[in-house]
PAZAPA-4460 file (N, C-alpha, C; in steps of 0.05 Angstrom, whole numbers, plus 32768, in hexadecimal, padded with zeros to 4 digits):
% residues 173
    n_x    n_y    n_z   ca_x   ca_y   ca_z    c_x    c_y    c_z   seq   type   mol
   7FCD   7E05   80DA   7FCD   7E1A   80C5   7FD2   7E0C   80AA     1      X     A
   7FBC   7E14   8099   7FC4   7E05   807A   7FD3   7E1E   8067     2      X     A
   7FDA   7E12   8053   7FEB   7E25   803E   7FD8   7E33   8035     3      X     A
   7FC0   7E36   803E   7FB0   7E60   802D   7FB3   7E69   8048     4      X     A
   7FC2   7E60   805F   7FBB   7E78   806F   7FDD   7E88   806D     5      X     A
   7FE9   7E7A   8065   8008   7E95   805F   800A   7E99   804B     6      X     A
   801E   7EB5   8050   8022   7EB9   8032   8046   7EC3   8037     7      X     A
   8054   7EC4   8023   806B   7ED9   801C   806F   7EEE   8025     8      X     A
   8073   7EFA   8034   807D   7F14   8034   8095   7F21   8035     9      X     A
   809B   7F3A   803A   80B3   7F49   803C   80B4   7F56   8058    10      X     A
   80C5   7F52   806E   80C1   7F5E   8087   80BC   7F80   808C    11      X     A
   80D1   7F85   8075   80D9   7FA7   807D   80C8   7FBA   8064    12      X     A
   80B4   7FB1   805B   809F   7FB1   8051   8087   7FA9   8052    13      X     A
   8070   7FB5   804C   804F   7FA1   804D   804E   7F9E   8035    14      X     A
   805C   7F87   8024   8058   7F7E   8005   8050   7F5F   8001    15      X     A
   804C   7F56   7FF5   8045   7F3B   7FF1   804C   7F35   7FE4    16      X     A
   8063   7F16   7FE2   8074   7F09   7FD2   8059   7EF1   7FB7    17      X     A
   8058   7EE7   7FD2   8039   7ECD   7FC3   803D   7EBD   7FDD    18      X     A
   8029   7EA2   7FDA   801B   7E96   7FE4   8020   7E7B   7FD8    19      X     A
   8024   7E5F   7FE8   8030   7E40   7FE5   8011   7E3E   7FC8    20      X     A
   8020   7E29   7FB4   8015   7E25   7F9C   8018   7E07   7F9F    21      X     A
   7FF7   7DFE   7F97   7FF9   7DEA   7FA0   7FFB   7DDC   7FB6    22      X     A
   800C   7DC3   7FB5   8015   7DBA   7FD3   802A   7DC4   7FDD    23      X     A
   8037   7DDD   7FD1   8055   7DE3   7FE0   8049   7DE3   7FF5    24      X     A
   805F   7DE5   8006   8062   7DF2   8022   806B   7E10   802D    25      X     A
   8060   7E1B   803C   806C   7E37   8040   808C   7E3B   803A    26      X     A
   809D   7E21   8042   80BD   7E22   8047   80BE   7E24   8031    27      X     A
   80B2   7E11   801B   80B6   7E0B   7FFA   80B5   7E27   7FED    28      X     A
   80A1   7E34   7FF8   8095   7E50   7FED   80AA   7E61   7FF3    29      X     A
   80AD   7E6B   8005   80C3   7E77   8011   80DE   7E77   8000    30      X     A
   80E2   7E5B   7FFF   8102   7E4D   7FED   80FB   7E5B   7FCE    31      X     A
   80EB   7E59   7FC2   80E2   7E5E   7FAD   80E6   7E7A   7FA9    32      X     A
   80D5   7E87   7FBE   80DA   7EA9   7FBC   80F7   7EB0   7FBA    33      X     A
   8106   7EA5   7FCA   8127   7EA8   7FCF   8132   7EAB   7FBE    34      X     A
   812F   7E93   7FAD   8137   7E80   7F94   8133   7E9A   7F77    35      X     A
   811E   7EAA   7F78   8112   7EBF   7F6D   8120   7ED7   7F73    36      X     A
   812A   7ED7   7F82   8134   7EF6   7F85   8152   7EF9   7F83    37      X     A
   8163   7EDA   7F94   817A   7ECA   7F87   8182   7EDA   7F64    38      X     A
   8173   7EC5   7F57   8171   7EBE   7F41   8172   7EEA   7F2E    39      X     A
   8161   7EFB   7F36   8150   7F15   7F33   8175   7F25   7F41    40      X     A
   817F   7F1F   7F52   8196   7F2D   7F59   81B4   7F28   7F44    41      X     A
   81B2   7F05   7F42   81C4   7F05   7F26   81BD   7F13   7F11    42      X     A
   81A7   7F0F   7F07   819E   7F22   7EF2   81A4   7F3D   7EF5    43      X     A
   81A1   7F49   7F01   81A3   7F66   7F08   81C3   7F77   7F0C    44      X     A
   81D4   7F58   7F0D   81EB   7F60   7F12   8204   7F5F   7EF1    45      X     A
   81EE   7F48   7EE5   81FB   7F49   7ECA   81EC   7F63   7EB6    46      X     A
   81DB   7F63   7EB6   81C9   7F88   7EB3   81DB   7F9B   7EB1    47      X     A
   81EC   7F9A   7ED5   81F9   7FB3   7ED6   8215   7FC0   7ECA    48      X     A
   821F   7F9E   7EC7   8238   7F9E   7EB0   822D   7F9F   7E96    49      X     A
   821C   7F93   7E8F   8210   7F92   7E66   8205   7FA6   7E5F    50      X     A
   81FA   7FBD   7E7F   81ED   7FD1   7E6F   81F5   7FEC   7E7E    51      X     A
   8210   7FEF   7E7E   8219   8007   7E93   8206   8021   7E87    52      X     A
   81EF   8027   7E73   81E8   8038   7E71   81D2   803C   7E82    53      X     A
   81CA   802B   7E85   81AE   802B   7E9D   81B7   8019   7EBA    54      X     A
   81D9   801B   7EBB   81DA   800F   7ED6   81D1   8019   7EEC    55      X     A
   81C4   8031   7EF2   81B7   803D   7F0A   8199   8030   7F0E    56      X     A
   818E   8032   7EFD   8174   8024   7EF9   8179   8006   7F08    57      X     A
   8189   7FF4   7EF4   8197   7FD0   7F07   81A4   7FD4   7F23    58      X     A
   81AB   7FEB   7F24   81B7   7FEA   7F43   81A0   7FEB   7F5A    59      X     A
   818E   8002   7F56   8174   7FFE   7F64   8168   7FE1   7F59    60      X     A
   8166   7FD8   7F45   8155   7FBB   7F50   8165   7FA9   7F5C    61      X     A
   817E   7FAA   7F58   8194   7F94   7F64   818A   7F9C   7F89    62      X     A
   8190   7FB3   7F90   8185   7FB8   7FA1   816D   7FB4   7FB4    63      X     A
   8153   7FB6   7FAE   813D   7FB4   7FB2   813A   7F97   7FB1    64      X     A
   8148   7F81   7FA1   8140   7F66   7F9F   8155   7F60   7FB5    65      X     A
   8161   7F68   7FBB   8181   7F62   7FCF   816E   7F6E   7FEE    66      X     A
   8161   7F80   7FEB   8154   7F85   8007   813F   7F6F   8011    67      X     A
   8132   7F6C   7FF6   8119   7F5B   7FFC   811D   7F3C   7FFF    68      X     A
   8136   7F37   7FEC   8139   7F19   7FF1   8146   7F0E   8017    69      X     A
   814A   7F27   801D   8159   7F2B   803E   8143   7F2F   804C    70      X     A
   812E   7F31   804A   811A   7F35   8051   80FA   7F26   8052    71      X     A
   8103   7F12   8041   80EC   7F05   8041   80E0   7EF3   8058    72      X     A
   80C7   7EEC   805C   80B6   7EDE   8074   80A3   7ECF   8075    73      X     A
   809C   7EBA   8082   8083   7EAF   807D   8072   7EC3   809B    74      X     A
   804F   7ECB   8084   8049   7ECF   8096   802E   7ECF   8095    75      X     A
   8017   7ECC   80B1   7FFD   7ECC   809E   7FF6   7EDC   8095    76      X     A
   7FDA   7EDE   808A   7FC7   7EF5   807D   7FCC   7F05   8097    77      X     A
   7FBE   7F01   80AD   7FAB   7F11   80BE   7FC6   7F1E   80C4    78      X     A
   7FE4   7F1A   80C8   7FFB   7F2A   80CF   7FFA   7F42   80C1    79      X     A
   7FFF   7F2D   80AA   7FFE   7F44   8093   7FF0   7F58   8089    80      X     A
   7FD7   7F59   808E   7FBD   7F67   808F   7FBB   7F82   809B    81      X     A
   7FCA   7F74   80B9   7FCF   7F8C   80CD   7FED   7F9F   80D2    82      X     A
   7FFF   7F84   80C1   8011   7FA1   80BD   800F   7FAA   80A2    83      X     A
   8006   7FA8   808A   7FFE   7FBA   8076   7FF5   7FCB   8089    84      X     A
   7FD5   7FC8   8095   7FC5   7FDD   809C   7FD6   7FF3   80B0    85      X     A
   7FDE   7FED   80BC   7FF2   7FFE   80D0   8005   800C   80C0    86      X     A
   8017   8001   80AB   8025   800F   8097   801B   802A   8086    87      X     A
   8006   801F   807B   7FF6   8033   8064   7FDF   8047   8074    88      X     A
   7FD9   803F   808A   7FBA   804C   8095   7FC5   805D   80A7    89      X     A
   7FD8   8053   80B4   7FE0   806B   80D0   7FF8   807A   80CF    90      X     A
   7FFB   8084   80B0   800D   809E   80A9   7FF4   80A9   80AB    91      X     A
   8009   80CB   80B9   7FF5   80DF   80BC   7FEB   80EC   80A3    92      X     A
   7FDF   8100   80A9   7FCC   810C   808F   7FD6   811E   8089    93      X     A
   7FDE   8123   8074   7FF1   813A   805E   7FD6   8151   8055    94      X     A
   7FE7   816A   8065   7FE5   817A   8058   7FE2   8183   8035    95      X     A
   7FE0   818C   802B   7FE1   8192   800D   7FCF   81A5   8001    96      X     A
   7FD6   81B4   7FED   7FD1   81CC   7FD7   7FB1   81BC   7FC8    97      X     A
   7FAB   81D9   7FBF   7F92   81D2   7FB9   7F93   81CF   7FA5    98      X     A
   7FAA   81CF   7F90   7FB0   81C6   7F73   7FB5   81A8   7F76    99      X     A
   7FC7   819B   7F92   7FCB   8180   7F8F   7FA6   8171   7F96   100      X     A
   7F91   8183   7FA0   7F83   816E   7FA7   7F76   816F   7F99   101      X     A
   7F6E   8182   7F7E   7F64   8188   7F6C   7F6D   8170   7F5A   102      X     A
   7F84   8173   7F4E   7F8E   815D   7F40   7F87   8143   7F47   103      X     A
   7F86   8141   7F57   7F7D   811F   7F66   7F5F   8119   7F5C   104      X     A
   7F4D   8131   7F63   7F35   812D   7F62   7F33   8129   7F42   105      X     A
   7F42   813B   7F33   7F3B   8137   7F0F   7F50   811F   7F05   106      X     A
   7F61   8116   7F15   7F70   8102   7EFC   7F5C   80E1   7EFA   107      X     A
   7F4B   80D8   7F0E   7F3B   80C3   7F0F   7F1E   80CF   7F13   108      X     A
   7F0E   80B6   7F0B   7EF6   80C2   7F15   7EEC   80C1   7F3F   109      X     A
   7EE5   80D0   7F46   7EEB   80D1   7F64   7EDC   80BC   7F72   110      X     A
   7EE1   80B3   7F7F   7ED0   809C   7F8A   7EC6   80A5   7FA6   111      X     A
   7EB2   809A   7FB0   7EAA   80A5   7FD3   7EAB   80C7   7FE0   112      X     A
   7E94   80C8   7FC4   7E98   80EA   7FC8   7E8C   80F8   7FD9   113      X     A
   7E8F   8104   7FED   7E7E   810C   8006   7E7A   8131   8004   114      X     A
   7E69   813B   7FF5   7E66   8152   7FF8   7E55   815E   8009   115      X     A
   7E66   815E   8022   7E60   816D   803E   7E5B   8196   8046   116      X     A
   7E4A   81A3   8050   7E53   81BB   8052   7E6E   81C9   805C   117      X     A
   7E78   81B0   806F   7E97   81BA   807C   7EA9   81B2   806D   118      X     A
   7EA6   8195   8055   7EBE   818E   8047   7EB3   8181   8030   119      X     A
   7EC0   817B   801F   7ECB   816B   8011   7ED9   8153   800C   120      X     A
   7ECF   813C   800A   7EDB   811E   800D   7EDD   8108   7FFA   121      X     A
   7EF4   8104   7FED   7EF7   80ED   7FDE   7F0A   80E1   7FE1   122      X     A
   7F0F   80C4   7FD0   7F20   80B5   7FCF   7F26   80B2   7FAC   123      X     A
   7F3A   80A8   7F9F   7F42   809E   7F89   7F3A   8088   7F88   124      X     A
   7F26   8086   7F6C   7F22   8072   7F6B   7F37   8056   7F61   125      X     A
   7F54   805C   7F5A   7F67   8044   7F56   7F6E   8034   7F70   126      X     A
   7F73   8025   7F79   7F71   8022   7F95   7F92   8018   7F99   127      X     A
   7FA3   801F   7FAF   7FBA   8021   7FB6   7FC5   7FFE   7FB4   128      X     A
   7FB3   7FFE   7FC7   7FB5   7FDA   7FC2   7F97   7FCA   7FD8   129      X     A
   7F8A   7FBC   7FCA   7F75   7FB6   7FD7   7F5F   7FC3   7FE2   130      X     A
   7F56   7FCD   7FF0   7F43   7FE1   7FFC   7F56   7FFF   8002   131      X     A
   7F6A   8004   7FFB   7F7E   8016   8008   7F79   802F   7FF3   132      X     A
   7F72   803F   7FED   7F77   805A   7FE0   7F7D   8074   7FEC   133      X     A
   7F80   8090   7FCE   7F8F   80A1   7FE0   7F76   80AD   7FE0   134      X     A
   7F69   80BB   7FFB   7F56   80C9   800A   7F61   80E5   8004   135      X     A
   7F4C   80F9   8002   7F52   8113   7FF9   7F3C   8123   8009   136      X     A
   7F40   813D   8019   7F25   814B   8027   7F38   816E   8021   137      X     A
   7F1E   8174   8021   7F22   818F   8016   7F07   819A   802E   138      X     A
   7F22   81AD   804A   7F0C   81B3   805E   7EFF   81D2   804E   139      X     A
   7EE9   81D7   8047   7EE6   81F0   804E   7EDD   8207   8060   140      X     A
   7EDE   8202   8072   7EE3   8217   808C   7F03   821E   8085   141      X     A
   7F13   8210   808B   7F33   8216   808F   7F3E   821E   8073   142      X     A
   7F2C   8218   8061   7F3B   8215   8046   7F59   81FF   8034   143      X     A
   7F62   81F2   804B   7F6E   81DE   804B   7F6F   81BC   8040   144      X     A
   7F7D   81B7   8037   7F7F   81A0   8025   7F8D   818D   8037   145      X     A
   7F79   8167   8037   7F90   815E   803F   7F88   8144   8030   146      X     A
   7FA1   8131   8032   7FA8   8116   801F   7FB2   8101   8035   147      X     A
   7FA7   80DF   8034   7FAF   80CF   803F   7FA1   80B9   8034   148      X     A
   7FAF   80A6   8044   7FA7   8086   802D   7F8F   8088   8044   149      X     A
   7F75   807A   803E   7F62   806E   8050   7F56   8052   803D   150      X     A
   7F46   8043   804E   7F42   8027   804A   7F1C   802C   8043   151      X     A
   7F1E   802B   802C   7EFB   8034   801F   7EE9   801F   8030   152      X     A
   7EFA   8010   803A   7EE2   7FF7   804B   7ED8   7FFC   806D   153      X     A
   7EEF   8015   8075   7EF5   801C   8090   7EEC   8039   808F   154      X     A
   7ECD   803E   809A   7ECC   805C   809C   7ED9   806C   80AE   155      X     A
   7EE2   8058   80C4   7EFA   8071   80D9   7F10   8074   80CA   156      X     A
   7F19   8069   80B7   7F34   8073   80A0   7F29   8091   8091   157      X     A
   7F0A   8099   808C   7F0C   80B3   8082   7F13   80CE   808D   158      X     A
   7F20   80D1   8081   7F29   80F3   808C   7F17   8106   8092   159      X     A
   7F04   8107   8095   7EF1   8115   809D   7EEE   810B   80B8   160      X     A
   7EEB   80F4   80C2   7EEB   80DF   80DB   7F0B   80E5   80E6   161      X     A
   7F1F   80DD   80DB   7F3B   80E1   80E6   7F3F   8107   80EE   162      X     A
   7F33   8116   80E1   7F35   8137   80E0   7F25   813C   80F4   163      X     A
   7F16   812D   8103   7EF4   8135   8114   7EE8   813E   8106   164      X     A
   7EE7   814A   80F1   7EC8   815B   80E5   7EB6   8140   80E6   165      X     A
   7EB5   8127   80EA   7E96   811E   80E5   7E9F   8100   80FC   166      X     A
   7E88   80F7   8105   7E88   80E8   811D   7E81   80C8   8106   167      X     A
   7E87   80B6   8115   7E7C   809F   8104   7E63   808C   8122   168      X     A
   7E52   808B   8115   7E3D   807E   812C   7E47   8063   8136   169      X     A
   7E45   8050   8141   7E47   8034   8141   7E2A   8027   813C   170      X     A
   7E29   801A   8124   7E0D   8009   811F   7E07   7FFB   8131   171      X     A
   7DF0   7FF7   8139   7DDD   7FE4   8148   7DDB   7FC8   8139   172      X     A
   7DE9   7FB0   814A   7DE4   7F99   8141   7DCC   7F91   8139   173      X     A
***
C-alpha cells in the first residue's frame, strides 16, 4: 500500500482529516493531524477564558476537536468510500411539506429534473459532498413530499427507484 491509498479520518464520523504530503508516512500523517487538534483544543481553551462572551460558541469547538482528536484513523479510500456511503445514502426518506420541497426546488437552480406523470424529481444542484446531494420527489398520485441525500452518479439512490414508482433496467454489456 503506498501513501495515496490512505487517508485521515475520524471513526465516529465519515469526515476526512487529509492524506500523507509528500514522503510522510501515514503514522507521520496521523501524528500531524493529532498535533492539529492538540494544538486547536489549547486554543479553544484560552478563547474560553479571554472571551467569556462567546464562551458557548469555544466550548462546542473545544468539544468537537476533543471528539475528533479521540477519534482519529488511518484508513483507506475504498473504507472510507463505503462508510461515507452507508452513512449519508441509507437514512431513510423524510417525509416533508410542500412548502419545504418547494423551497428546495427555488433556492438553487434544480439539477436532474425528471418530470414524470406520477412525480416529480430533483436533486440540488450544491452537492453535500462529492456526488452526494439532497434529492427531492414530489409524488403526485399521493400528493406527498419526500427529501433524502442520493448519489447523482448512482441511479438506485433516486427516490423515484428507492419509492418503486420507476424500475431501473440493467444495461447490456
Amino acid at each position: 500500500m503506498n501513501n495515496t491509498d490512505v487517508i485521515i479520518t475520524f471513526s465516529h464520523i465519515p469526515e476526512f482529516y487529509g492524506m500523507p504530503l509528500g514522503n510522510e508516512t501515514p503514522e507521520q500523517t496521523l501524528e500531524r493531524a493529532r498535533a492539529f487538534y492538540r494544538e486547536s483544543i489549547q486554543s479553544y481553551e484560552s478563547h474560553i477564558v479571554n472571551h467569556p462572551e462567546s464562551a458557548d460558541y469555544w466550548r462546542k469547538c473545544l468539544e468537537s476537536s476533543r471528539q475528533k482528536l479521540a477519534h482519529l484513523q488511518i484508513e483507506t479510500w475504498q473504507d472510507f468510500d463505503k462508510r461515507q456511503r452507508d452513512a449519508y445514502l441509507n437514512k431513510p426518506i423524510k417525509e416533508i411539506t410542500h412548502d419545504e420541497w418547494w423551497n428546495a426546488y427555488e433556492v438553487l437552480p434544480p439539477c436532474g429534473l425528471m418530470l414524470h406523470p406520477r412525480f416529480t424529481e430533483f436533486y440540488i444542484s450544491e452537492a453535500f459532498t462529492g456526488t452526494f446531494h439532497s434529492g427531492y420527489l414530489e409524488d403526485k398520485k399521493t400528493g406527498k413530499y419526500y427529501t433524502a441525500m442520493i448519489d447523482k452518479c448512482d441511479p438506485s439512490t433516486k427516490l423515484c427507484v428507492r419509492l418503486g414508482l420507476m424500475k431501473i433496467e440493467p444495461r447490456n454489456a
